[in-house]
Backbone as JSON Lines, residues from 0, in Angstrom:
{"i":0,"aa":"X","n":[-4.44,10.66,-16.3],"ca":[-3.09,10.74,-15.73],"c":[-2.67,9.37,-15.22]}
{"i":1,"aa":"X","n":[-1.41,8.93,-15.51],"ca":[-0.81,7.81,-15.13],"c":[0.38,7.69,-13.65]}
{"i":2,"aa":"X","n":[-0.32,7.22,-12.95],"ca":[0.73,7.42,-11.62],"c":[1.18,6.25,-11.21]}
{"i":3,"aa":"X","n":[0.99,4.89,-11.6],"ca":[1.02,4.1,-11.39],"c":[1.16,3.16,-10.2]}
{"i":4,"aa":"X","n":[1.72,2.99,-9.26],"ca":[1.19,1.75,-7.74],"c":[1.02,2.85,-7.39]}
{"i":5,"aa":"X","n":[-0.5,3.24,-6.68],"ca":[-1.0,3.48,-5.22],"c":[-1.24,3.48,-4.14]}
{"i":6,"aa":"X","n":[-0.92,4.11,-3.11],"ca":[-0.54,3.75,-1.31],"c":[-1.58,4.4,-0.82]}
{"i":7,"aa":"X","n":[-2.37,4.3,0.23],"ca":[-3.05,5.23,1.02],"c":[-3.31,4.91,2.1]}
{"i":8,"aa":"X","n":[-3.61,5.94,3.29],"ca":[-3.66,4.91,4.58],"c":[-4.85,6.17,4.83]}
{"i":9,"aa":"X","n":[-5.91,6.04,5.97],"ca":[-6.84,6.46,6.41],"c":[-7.45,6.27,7.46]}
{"i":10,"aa":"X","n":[-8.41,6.74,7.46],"ca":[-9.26,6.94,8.84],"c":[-10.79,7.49,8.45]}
{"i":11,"aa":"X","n":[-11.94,6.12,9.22],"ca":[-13.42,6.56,8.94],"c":[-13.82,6.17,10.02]}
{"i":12,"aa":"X","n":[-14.3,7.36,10.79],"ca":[-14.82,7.06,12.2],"c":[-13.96,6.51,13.02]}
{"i":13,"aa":"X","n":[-14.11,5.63,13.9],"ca":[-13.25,4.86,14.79],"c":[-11.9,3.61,13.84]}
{"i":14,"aa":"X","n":[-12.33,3.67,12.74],"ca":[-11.4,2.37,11.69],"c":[-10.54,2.93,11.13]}
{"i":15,"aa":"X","n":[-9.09,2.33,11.24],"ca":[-8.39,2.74,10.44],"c":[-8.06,1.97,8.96]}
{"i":16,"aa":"X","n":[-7.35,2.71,8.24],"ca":[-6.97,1.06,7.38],"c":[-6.11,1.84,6.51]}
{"i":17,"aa":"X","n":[-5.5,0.96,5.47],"ca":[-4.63,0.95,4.55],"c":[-5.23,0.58,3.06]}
{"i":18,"aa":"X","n":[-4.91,1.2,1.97],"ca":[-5.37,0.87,0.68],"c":[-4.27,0.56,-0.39]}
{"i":19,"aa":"X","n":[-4.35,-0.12,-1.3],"ca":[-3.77,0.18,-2.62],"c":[-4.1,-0.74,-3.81]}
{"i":20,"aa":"X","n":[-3.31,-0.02,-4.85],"ca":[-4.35,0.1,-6.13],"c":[-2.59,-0.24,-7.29]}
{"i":21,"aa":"X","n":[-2.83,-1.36,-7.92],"ca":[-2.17,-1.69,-9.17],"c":[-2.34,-0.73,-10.13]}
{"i":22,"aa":"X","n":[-1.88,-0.25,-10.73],"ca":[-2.25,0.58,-12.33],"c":[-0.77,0.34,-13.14]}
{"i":23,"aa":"X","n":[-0.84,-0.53,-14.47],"ca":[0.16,-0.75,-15.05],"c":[-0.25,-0.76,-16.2]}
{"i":24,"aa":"X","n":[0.64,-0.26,-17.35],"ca":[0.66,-0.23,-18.4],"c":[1.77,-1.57,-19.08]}
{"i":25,"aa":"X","n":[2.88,-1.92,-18.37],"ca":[3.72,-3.15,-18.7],"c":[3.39,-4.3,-18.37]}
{"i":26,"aa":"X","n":[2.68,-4.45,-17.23],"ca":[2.19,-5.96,-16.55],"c":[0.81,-5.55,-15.94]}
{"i":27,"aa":"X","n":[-0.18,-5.97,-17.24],"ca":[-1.58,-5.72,-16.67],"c":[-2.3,-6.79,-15.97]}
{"i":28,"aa":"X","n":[-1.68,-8.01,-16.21],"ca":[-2.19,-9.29,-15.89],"c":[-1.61,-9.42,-14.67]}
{"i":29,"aa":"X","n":[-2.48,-9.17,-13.41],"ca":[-2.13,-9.25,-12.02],"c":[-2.86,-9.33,-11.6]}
{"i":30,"aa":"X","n":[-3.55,-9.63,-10.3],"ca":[-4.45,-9.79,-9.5],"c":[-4.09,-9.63,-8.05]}
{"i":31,"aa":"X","n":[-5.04,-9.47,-6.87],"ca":[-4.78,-9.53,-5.57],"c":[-5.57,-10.52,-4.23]}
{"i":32,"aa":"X","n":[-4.8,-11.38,-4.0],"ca":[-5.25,-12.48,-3.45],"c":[-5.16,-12.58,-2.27]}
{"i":33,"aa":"X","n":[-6.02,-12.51,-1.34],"ca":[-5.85,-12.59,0.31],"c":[-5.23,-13.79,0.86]}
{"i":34,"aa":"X","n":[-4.02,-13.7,1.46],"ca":[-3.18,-14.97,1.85],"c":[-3.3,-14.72,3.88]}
{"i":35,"aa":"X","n":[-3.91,-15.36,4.57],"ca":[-3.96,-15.47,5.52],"c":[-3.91,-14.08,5.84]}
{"i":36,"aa":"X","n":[-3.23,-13.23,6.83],"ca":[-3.08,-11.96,7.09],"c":[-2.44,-11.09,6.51]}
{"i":37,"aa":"X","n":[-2.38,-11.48,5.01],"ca":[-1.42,-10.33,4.07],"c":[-2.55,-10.75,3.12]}
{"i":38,"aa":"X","n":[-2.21,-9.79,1.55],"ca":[-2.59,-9.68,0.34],"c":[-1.46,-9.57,-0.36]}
{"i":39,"aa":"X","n":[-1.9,-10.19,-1.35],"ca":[-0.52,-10.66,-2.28],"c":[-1.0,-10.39,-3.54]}
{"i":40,"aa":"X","n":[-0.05,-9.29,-4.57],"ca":[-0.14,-9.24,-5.82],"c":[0.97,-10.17,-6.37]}
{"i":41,"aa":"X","n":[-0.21,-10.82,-7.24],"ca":[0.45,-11.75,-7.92],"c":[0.24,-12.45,-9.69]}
{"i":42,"aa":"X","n":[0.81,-12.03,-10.42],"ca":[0.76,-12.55,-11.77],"c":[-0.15,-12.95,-12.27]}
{"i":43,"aa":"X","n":[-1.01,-13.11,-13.32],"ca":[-1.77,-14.19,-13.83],"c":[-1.2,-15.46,-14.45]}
{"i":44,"aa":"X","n":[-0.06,-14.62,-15.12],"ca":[0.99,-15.79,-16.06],"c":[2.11,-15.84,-15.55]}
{"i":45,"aa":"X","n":[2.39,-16.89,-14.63],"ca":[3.94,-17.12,-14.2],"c":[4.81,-16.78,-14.93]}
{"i":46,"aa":"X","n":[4.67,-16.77,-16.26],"ca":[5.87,-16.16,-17.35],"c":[5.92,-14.66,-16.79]}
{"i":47,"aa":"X","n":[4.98,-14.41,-16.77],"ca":[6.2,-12.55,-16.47],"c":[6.58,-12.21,-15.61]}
{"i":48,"aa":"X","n":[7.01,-13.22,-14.39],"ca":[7.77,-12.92,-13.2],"c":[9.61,-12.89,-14.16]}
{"i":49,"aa":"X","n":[9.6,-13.57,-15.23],"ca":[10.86,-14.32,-15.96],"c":[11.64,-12.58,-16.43]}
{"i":50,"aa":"X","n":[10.02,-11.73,-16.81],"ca":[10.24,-10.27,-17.39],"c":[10.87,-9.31,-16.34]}
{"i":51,"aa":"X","n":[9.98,-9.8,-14.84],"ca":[9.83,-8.7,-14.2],"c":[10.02,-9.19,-12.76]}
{"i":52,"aa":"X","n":[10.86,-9.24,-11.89],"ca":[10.74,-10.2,-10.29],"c":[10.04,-9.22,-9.42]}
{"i":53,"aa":"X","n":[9.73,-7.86,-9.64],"ca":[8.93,-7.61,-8.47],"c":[7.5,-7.12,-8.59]}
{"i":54,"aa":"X","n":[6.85,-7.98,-9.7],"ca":[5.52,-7.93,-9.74],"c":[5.01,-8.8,-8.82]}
{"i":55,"aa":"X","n":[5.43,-9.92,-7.77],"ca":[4.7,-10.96,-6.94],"c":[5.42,-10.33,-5.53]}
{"i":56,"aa":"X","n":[4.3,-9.75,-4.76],"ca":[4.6,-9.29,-3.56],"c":[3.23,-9.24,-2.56]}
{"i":57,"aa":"X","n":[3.77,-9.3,-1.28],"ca":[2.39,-8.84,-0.55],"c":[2.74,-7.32,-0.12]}
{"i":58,"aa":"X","n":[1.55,-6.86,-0.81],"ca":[1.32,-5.5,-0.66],"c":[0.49,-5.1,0.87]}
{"i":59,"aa":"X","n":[0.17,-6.01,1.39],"ca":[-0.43,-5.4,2.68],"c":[-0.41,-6.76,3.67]}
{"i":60,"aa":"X","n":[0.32,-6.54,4.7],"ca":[0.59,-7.08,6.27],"c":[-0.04,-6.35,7.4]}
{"i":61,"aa":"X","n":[-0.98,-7.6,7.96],"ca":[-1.66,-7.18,9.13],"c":[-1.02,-7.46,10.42]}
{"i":62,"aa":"X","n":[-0.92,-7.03,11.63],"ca":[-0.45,-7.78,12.91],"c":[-0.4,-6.78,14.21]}
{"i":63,"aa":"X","n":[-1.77,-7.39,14.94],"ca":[-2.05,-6.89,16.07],"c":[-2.97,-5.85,15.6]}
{"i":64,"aa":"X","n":[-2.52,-4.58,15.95],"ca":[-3.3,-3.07,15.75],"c":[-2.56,-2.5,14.96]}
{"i":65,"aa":"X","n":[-1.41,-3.36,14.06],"ca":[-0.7,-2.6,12.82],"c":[-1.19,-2.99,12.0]}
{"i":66,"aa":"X","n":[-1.56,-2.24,10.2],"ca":[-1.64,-2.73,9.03],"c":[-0.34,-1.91,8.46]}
{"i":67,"aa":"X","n":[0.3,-2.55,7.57],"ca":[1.41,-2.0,6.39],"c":[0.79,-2.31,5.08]}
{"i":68,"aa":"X","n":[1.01,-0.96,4.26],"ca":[0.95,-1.27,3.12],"c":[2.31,-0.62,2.18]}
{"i":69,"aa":"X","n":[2.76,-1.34,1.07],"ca":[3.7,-1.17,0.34],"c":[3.71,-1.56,-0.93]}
{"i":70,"aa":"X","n":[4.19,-1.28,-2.12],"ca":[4.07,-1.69,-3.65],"c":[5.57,-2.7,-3.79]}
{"i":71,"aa":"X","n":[6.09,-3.17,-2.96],"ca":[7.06,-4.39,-3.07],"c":[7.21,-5.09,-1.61]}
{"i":72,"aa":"X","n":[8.53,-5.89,-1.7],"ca":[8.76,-6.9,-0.75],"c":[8.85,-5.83,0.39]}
{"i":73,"aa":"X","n":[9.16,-4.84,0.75],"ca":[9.73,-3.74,1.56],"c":[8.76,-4.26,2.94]}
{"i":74,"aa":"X","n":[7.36,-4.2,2.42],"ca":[6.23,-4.64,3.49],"c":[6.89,-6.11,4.18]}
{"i":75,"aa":"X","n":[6.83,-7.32,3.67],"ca":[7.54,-8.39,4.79],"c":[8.92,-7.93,5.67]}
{"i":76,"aa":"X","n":[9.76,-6.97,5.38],"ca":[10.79,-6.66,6.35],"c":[10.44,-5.12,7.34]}
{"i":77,"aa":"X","n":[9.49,-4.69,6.7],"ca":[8.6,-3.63,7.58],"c":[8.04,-4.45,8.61]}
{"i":78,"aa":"X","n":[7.26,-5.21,8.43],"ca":[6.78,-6.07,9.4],"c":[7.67,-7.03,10.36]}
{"i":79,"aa":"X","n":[8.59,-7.1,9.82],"ca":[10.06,-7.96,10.8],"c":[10.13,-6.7,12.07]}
{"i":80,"aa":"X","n":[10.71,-5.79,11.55],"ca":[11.19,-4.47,12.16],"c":[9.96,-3.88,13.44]}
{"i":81,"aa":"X","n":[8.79,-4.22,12.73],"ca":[7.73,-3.4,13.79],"c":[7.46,-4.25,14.91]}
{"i":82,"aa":"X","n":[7.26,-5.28,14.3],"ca":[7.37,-6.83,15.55],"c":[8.64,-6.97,16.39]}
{"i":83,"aa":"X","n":[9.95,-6.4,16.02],"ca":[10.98,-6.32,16.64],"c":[10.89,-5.16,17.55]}
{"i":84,"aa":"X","n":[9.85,-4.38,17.46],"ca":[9.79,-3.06,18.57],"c":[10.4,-1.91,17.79]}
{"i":85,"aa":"X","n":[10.81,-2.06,16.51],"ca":[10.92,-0.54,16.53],"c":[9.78,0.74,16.19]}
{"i":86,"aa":"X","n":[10.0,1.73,15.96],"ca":[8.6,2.59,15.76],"c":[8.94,2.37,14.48]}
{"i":87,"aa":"X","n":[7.28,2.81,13.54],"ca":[6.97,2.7,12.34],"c":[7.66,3.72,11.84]}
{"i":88,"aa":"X","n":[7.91,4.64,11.61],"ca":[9.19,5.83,11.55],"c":[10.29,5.55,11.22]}
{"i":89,"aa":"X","n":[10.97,4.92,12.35],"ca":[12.06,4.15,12.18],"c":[12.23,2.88,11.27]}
{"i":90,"aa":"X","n":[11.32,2.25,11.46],"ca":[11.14,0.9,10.25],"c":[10.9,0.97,8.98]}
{"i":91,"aa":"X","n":[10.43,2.49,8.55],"ca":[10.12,2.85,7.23],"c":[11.18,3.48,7.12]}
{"i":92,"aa":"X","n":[11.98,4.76,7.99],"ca":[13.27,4.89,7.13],"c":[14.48,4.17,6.89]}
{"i":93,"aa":"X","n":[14.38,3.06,7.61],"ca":[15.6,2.3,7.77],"c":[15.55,1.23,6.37]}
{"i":94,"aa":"X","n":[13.97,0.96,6.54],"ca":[13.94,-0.54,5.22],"c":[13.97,0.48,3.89]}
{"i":95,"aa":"X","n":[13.47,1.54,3.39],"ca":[13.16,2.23,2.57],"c":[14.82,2.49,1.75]}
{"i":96,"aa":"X","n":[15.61,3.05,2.65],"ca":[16.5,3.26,2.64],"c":[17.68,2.23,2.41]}
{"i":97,"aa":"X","n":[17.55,1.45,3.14],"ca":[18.66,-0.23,2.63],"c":[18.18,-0.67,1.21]}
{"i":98,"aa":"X","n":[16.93,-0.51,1.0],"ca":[16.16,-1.24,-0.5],"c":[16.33,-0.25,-1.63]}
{"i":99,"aa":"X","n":[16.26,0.77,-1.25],"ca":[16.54,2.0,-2.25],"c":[15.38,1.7,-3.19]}
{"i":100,"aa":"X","n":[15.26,2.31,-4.8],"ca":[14.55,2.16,-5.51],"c":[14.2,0.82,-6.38]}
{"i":101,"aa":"X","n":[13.5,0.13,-6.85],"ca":[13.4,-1.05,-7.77],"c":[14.61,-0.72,-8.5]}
{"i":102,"aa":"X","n":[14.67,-1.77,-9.03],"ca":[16.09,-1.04,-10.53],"c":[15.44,-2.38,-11.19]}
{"i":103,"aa":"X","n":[14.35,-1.61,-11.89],"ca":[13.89,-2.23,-13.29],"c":[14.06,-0.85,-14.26]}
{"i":104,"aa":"X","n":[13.38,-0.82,-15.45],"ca":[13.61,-0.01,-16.3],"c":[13.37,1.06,-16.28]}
{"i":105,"aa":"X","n":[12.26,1.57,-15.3],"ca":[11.84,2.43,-14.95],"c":[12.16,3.19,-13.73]}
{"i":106,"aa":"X","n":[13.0,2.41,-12.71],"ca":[13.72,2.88,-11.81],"c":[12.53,3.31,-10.73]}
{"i":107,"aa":"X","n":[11.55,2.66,-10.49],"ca":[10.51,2.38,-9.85],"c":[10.38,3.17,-8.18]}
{"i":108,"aa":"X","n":[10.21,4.1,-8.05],"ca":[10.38,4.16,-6.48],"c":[9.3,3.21,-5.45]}
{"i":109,"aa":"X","n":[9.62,3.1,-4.18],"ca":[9.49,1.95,-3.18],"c":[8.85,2.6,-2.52]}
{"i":110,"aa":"X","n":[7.29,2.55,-2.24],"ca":[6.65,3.23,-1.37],"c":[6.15,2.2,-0.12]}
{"i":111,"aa":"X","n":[5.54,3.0,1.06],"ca":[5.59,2.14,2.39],"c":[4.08,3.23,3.08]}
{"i":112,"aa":"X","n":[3.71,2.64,4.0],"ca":[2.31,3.07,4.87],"c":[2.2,2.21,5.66]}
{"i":113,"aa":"X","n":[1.87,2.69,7.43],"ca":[1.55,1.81,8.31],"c":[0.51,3.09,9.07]}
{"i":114,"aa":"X","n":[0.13,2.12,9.75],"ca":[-1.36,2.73,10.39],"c":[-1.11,2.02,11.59]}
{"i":115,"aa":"X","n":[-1.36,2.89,12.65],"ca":[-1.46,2.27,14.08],"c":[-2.47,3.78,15.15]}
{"i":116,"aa":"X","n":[-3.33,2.97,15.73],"ca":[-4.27,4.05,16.34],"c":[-4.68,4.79,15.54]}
{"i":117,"aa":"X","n":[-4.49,6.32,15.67],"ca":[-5.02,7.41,14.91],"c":[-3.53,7.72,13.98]}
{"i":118,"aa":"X","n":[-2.21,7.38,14.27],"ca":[-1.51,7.66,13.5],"c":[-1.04,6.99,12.29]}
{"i":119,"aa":"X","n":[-0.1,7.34,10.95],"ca":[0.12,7.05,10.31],"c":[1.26,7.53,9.75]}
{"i":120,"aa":"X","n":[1.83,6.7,8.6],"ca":[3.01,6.87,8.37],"c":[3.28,6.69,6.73]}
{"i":121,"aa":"X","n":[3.61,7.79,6.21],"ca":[3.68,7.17,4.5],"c":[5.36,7.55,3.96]}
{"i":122,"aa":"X","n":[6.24,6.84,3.07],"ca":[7.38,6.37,2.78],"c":[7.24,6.51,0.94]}
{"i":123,"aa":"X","n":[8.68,7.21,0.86],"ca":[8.69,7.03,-0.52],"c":[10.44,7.39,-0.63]}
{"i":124,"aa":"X","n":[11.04,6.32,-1.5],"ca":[12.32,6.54,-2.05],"c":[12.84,6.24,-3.28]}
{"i":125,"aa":"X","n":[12.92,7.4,-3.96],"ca":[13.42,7.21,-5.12],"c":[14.75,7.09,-5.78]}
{"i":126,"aa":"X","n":[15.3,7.35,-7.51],"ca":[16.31,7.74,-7.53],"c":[16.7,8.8,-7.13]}
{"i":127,"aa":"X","n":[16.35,9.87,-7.06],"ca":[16.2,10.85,-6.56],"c":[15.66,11.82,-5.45]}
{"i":128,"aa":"X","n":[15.09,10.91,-4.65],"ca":[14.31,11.25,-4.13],"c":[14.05,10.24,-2.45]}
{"i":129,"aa":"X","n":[13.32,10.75,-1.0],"ca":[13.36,10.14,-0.33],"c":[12.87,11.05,0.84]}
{"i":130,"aa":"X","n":[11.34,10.89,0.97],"ca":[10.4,11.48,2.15],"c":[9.84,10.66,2.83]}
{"i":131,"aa":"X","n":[9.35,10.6,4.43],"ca":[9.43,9.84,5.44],"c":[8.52,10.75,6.41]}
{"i":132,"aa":"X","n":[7.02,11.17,5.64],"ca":[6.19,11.93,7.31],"c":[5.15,10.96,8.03]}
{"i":133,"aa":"X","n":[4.47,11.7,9.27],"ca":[3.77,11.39,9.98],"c":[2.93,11.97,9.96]}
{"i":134,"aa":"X","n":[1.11,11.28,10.12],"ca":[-0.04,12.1,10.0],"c":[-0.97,11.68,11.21]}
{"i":135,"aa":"X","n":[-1.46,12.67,11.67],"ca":[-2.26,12.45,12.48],"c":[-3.55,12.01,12.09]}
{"i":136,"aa":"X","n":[-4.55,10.9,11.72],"ca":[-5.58,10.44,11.32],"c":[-6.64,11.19,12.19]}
{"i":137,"aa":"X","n":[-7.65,12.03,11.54],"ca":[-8.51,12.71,12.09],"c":[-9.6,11.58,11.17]}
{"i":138,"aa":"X","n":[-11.36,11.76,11.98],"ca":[-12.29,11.2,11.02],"c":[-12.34,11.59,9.92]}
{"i":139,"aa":"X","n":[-12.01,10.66,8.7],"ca":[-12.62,11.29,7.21],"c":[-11.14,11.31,6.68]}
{"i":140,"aa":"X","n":[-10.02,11.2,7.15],"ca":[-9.09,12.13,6.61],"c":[-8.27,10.74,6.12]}
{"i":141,"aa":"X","n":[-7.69,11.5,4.81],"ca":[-6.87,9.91,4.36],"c":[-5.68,10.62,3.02]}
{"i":142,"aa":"X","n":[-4.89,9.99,3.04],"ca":[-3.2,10.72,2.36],"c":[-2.71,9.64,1.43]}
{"i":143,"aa":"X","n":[-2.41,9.61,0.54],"ca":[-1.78,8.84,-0.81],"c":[-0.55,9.47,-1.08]}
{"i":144,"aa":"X","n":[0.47,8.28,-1.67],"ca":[1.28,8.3,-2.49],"c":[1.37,7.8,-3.49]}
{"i":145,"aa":"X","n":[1.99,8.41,-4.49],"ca":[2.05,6.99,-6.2],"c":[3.75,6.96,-6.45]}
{"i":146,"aa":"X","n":[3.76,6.08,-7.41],"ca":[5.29,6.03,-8.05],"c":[5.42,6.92,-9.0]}
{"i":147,"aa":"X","n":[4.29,7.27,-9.64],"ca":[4.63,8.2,-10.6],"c":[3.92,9.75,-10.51]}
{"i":148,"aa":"X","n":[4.24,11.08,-10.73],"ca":[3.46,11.95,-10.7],"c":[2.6,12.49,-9.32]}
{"i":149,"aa":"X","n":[2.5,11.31,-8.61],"ca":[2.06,11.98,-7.13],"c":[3.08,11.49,-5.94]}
{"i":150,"aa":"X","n":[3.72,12.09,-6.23],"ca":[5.46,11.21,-5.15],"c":[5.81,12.35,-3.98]}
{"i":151,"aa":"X","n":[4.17,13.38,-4.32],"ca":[4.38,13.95,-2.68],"c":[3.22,13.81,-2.23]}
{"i":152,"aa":"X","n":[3.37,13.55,-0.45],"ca":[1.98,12.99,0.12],"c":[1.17,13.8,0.15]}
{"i":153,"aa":"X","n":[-0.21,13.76,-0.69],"ca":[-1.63,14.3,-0.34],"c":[-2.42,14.22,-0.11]}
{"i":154,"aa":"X","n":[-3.37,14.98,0.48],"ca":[-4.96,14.19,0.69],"c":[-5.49,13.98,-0.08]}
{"i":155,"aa":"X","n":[-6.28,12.81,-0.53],"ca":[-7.12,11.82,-1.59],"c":[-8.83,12.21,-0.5]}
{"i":156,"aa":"X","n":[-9.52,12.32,-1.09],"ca":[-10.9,11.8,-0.68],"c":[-11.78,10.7,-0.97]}
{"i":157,"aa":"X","n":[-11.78,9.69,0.59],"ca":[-12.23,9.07,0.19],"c":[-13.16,8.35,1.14]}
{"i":158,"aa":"X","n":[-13.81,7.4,1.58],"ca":[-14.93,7.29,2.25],"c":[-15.55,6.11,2.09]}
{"i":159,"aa":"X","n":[-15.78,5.09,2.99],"ca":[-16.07,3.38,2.71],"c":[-16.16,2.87,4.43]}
{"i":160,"aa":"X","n":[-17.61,2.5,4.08],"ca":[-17.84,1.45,5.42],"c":[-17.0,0.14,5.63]}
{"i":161,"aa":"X","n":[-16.51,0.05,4.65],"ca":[-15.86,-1.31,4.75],"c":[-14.96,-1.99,4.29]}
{"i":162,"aa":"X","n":[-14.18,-3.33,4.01],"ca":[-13.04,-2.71,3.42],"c":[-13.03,-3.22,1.98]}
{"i":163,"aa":"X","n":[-14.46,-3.69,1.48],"ca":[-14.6,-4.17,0.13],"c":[-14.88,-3.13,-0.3]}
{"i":164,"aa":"X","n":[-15.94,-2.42,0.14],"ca":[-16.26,-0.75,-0.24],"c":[-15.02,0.18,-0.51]}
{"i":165,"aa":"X","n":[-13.74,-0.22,0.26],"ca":[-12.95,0.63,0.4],"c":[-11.95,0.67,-0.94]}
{"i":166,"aa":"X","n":[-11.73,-0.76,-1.42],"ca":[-10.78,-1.11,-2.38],"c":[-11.69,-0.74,-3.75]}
{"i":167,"aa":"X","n":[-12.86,-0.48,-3.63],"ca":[-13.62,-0.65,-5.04],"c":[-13.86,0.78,-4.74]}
{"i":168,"aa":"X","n":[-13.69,1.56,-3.98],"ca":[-13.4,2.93,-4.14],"c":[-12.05,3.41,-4.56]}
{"i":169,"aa":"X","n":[-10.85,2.55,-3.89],"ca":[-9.6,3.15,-4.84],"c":[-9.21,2.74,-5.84]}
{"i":170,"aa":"X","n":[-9.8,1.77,-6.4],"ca":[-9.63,1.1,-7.68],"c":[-10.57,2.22,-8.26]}
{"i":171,"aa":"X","n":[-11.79,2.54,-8.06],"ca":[-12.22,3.37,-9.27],"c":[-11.22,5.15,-8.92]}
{"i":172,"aa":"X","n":[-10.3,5.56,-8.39],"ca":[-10.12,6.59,-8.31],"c":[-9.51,6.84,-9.96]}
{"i":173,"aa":"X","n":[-9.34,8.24,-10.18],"ca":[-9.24,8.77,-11.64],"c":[-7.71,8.82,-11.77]}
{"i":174,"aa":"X","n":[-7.52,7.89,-11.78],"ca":[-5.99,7.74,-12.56],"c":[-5.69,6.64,-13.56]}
{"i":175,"aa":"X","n":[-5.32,6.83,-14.7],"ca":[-5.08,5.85,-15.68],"c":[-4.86,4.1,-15.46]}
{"i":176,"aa":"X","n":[-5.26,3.06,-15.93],"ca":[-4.62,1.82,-16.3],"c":[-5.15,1.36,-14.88]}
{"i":177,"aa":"X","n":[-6.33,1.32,-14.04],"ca":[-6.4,0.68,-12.9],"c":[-6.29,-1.18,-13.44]}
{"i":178,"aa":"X","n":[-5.63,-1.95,-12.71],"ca":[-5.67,-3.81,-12.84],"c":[-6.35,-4.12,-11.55]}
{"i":179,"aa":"X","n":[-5.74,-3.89,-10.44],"ca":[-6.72,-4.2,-9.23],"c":[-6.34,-3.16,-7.84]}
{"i":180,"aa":"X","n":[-6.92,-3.71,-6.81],"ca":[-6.94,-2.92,-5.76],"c":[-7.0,-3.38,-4.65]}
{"i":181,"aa":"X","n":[-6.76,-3.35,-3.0],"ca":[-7.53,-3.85,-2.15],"c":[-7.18,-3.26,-1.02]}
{"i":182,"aa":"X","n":[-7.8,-3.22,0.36],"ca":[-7.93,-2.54,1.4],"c":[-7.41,-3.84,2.87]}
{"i":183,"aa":"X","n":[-7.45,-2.79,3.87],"ca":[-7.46,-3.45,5.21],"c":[-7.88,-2.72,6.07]}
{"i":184,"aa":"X","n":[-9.09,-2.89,6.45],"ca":[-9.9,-2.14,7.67],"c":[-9.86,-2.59,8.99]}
{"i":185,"aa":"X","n":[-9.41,-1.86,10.19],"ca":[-10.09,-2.2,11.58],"c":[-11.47,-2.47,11.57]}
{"i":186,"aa":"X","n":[-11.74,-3.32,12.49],"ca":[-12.66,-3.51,12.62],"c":[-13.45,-2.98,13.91]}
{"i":187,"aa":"X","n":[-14.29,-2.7,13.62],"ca":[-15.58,-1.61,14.86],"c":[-14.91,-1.99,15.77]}
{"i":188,"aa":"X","n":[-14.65,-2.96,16.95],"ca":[-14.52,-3.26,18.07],"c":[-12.52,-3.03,18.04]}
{"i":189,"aa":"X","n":[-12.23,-2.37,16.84],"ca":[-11.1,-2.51,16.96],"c":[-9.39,-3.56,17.24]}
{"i":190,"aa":"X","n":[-10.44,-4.62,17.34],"ca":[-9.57,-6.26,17.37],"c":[-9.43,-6.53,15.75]}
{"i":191,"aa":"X","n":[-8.18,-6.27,15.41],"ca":[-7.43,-6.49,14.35],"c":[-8.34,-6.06,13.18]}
{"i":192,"aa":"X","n":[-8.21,-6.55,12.19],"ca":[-8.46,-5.8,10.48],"c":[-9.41,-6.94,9.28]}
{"i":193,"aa":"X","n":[-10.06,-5.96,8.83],"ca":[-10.55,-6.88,7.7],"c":[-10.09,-6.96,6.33]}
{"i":194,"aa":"X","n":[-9.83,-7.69,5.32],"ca":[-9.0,-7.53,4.35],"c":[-10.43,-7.59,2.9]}
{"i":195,"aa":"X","n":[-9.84,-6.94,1.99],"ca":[-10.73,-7.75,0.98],"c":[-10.11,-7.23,-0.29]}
{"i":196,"aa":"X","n":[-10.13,-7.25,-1.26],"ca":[-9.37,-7.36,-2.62],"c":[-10.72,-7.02,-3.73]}
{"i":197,"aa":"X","n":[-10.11,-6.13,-4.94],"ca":[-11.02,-6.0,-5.97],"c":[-10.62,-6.14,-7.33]}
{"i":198,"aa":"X","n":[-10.84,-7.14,-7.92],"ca":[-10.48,-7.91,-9.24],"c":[-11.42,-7.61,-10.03]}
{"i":199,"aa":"X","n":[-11.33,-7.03,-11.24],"ca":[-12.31,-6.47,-12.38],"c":[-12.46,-7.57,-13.26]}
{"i":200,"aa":"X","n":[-11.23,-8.64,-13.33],"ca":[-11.54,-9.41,-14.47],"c":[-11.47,-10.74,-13.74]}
């Protein structure tokens, strides 16, 4: 099954974190590169940004005891908004909503996830479409969205000490065309997040 960008946010033991996972059939040549306190998907061949402008994004922003994760730019103005004081709630329906869907060919919906304490927050707006809940992070427990085919939030199982463990667990999950993946974990003592990225090729 093909669902293509993956969101997930979670909870293992005391850590929270955020995941996601590339799967493309049009732009397989991508990778995910840790840029200071974000991760950035980004091209292999500068030529197919010329095809496509929102294949180069950071998919995951860290800051303080927040992580965001998102499959476009949506995440850098999520992160404006949460640093400005508003609640993650509010910052996901407000940016979700001004950005509306990609308008590439596929009409792409814009997904969003933030994690703070035990709670969490997952975002999805489509052409059609546009849900905005809240989850309470229990141990073990962790919720996904996709752009395609899973565009309502469910529980995923999944389970990782860490957050290299974590991305090379949602990169192998069973959905078609995985390219890459990567995570952001709290860390034990709970002072901010660890990042790490999983590149197959």
């Amino acid at each position: 099954m093909y669902v293509g960008r993956i969101v997930v946010v979670g909870r293992n033991g005391d850590r929270i974190w955020v995941a996601y996972r590339v799967s493309s059939r049009s732009f397989p040549r991508r990778k995910a590169v840790i840029w200071g306190q974000s991760v950035r998907i980004s091209p292999s061949d500068d030529k197919d940004l010329a095809n496509n402008p929102y294949i180069f994004y950071n998919c995951i922003r860290v800051w303080g005891d927040f992580a965001i994760v998102a499959n476009g730019n949506q995440s850098d103005i999520l992160l404006e908004k949460i640093q400005d004081g508003q609640r993650p709630i509010d910052a996901i329906v407000l940016t979700l909503l001004a950005q509306g869907f990609e308008r590439d060919e596929f009409d792409t919906p814009r997904l969003a996830g933030v994690v703070v304490g035990n709670n969490a927050w997952l975002g999805i707006v489509g052409k059609h479409e546009f849900h905005v809940k809240q989850f309470d992070l229990k141990n073990g427990s962790a919720f996904m969205v996709a752009t395609y085919g899973k565009t309502d939030f469910e529980p995923v199982c999944l389970s990782a000490e860490s957050a290299a463990e974590l991305a090379n667990c949602v990169f192998k999950l069973d959905f078609d065309n995985p390219i890459c993946a990567t995570a952001a974990m709290s860390f034990p003592n709970g002072q901010g997040f660890e990042l790490a990225v999983h590149n197959p090729t």
